[in-house]
C-alpha positions, -999 to 999 in steps of 0.1 A, spaced: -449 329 -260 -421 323 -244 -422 290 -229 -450 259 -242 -454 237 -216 -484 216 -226 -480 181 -250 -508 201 -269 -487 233 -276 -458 216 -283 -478 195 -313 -491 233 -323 -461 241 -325 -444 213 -345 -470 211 -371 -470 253 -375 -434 250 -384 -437 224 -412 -468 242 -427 -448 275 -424 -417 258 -443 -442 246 -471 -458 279 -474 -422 293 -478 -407 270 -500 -439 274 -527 -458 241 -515 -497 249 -512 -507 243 -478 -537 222 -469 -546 232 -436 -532 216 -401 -557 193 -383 -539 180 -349 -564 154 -343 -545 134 -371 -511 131 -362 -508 93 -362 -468 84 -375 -484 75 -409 -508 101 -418 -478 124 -406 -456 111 -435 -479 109 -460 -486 149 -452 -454 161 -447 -431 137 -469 -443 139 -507 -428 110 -528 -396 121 -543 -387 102 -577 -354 93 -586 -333 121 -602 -345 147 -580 -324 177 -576 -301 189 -547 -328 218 -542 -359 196 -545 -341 170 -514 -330 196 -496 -361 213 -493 -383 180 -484 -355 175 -457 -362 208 -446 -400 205 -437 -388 170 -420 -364 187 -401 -384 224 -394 -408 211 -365 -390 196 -340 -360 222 -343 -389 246 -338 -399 225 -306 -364 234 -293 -364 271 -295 -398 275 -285 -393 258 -252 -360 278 -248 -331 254 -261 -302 273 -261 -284 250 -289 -301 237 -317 -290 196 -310 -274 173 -335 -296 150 -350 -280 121 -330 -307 136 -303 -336 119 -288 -354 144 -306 -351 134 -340 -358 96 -337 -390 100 -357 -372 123 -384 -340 100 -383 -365 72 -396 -379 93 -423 -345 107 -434 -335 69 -439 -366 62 -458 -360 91 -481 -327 78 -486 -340 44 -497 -365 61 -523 -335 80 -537 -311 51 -537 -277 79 -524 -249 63 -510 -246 72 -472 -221 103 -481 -241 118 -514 -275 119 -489 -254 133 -461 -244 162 -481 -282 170 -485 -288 164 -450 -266 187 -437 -284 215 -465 -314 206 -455 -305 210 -418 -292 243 -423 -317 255 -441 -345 242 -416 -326 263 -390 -329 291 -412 -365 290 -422 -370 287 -378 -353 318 -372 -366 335 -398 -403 327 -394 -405 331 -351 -436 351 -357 -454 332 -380 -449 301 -361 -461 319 -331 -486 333 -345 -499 299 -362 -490 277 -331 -520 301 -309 -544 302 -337 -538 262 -340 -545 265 -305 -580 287 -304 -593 271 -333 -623 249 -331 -611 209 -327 -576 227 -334 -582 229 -374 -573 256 -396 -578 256 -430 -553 263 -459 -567 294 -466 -563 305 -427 -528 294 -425 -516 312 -456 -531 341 -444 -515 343 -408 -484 335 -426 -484 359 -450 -495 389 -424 -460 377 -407 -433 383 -434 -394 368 -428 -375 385 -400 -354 409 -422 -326 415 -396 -318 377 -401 -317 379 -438 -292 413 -427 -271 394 -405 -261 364 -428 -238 381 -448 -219 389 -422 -219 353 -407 -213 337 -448 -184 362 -448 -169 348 -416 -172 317 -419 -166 311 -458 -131 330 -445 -121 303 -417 -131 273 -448 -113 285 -474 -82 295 -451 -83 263 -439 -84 244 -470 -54 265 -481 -33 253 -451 -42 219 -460 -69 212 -433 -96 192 -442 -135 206 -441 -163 192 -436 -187 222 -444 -203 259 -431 -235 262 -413 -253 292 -407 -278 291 -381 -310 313 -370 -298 343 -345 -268 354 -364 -244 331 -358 -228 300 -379 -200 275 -375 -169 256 -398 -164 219 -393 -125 217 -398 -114 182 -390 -92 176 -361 -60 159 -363 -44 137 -336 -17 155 -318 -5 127 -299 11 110 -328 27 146 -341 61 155 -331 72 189 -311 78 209 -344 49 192 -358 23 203 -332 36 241 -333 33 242 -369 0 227 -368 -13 253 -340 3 281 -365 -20 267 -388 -52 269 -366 -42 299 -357 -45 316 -391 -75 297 -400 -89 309 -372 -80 346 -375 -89 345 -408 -127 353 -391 -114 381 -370 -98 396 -409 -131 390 -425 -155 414 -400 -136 445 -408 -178 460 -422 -195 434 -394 -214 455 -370 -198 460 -333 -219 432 -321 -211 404 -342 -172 418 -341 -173 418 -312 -186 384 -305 -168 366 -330 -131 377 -321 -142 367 -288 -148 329 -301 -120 329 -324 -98 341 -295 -109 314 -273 -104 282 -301 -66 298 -301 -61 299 -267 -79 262 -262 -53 249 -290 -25 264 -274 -35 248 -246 -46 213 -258 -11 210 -278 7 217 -246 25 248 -264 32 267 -232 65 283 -243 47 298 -274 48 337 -271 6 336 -275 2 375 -285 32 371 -311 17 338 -323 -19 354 -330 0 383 -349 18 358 -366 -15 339 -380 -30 372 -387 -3 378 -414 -4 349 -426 -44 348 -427 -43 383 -443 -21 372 -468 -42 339 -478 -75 359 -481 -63 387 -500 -55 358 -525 -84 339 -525 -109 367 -517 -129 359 -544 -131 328 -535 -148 337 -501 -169 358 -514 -182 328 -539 -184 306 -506 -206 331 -486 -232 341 -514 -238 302 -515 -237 297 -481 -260 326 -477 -285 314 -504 -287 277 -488 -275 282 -453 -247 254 -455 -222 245 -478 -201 215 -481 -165 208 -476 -163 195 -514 -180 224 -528 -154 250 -510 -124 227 -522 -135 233 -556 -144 268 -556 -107 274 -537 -91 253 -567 -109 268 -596 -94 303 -582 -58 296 -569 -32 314 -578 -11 287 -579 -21 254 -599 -17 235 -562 -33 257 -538 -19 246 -501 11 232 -518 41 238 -492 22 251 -462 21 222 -442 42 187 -445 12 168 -429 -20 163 -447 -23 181 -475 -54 173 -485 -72 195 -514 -93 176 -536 
């Protein structure tokens, strides 16, 4: 099933994923019934009322099986990038993110820490679960008036267990990317977070500075900078397999040579400058491996985690009492 061009088999879809994110996170599953998919019997199936005082797990996980469906949508119909959820896409989920919100009285940042979690870990539960979607989307499909029964769906899900080469793949990605965070934060960049993603793959949100109001020297030793937190991933995949090495000194490689370029840093000696952040990276890491290693098995239990929780796990295990202190005159900014 490769493509699912029908209105009908993109619903089948949608509502499989949710029921399969339920089934996975413990929730009983009632059945799937697509002749009542109205925008309020949808929320009162898939969003249970959340009391105040619920934990970061509990919110996570309901803004999972919010999330799950459409992001199923997209891979099913052969998106090649799982959208922000700015997209079109997510307009009905955008509402009921901001209604969950409202029932749990966060402020704006507090919830968006959970959103992002709960993102991450609907991506996960996607890839994960491709067969079990599938495999409920076509018997959503065949079944008569397109109901299944709770019993049927735990059954089909069940008989299709999690992919295990995913759950195999993520340390490598944790590993990767807990080492461009916690470089990062040492250098005195600012981070928003990790993200793991379905396929084997992941990201860091390091926040950008303007290089317009940075001086000459400035800009080099800000690209030094990049440069190390960025070869800090290429350090970290030493037991990767050849694939993922492969493919993410490859990246890495080409967010140095895009910096070089955006800075305007023509004179720099490129090759000499990457060996340069590599010592520099190597150094960091063997200081703070623990610290990476504490990032990644989080990272790889929840799929994302944020830039607060990696500036504490990086302060609770620096060697100095003022981790970053001295690396760079601009923006040192661990909290």
């Amino acid at each position: 099933m490769t493509q699912v061009p029908s209105t009908m088999d993109l619903e089948a879809v949608h509502e499989a994923a949710i029921v399969v994110a339920h089934h996975r996170l413990g929730r009983r599953v009632k059945g799937v019934d697509l002749a009542q998919r109205s925008d309020r019997t949808r929320i009162l199936r898939v969003k249970r009322q959340m009391r105040l005082g619920a934990t970061g797990e509990e919110i996570a996980d309901e803004i999972c099986t919010i999330l799950v469906g459409s992001i199923a949508v997209m891979r099913f119909t052969g998106s090649s990038e799982i959208k922000s959820l700015e997209a079109e896409e997510f307009a009905w989920e955008r509402r009921q993110l901001a209604r969950l919100q409202q029932s749990l009285r966060l402020s704006p940042e507090d919830f968006r820490f959970h959103r992002d979690r709960g993102f991450a870990r609907a991506k996960r539960v996607t890839g994960r679960n491709f067969m079990a979607i599938k495999e409920v989307t076509q018997a959503i499909l065949i079944a008569p008036g397109n109901r299944l029964s709770g019993r049927d769906v735990r059954r089909i899900i069940d008989a299709n267990p999690e992919d295990p080469t995913m759950c195999q793949f993520d340390r490598h990605v944790a590993l990767h990317e807990s080492a461009h965070a916690v470089v990062a934060i040492v250098l005195g960049f600012d981070v928003n977070g990790i993200t793991l993603l379905p396929g084997g793959s992941g990201f860091t949100e390091v926040v950008p500075e303007d290089a317009s109001r940075m001086t000459y020297q400035e800009r080099r030793a800000y690209a030094s900078s990049f440069y190390a937190q960025a070869a800090a991933g290429i350090i970290s995949d030493s037991d990767a397999p050849s694939s993922w090495d492969q493919f993410g000194h490859q990246r890495d490689l080409e967010g140095m040579q895009n910096m070089n370029a955006e800075m305007g840093l023509s004179d720099m000696a490129f090759e000499d400058a990457v060996e340069e952040a590599k010592r520099t990276a190597r150094t960091i890491l063997e200081q703070y491996a623990d610290s990476v290693k504490k990032v990644a098995a989080e990272a790889q239990r929840s799929g994302h985690v944020d830039g607060r929780r990696i500036r504490q796990i990086v302060k609770e295990s620096s060697p100095n009492a003022e981790s970053g202190k001295g690396r760079r005159t601009r923006s040192s900014r661990m909290k």
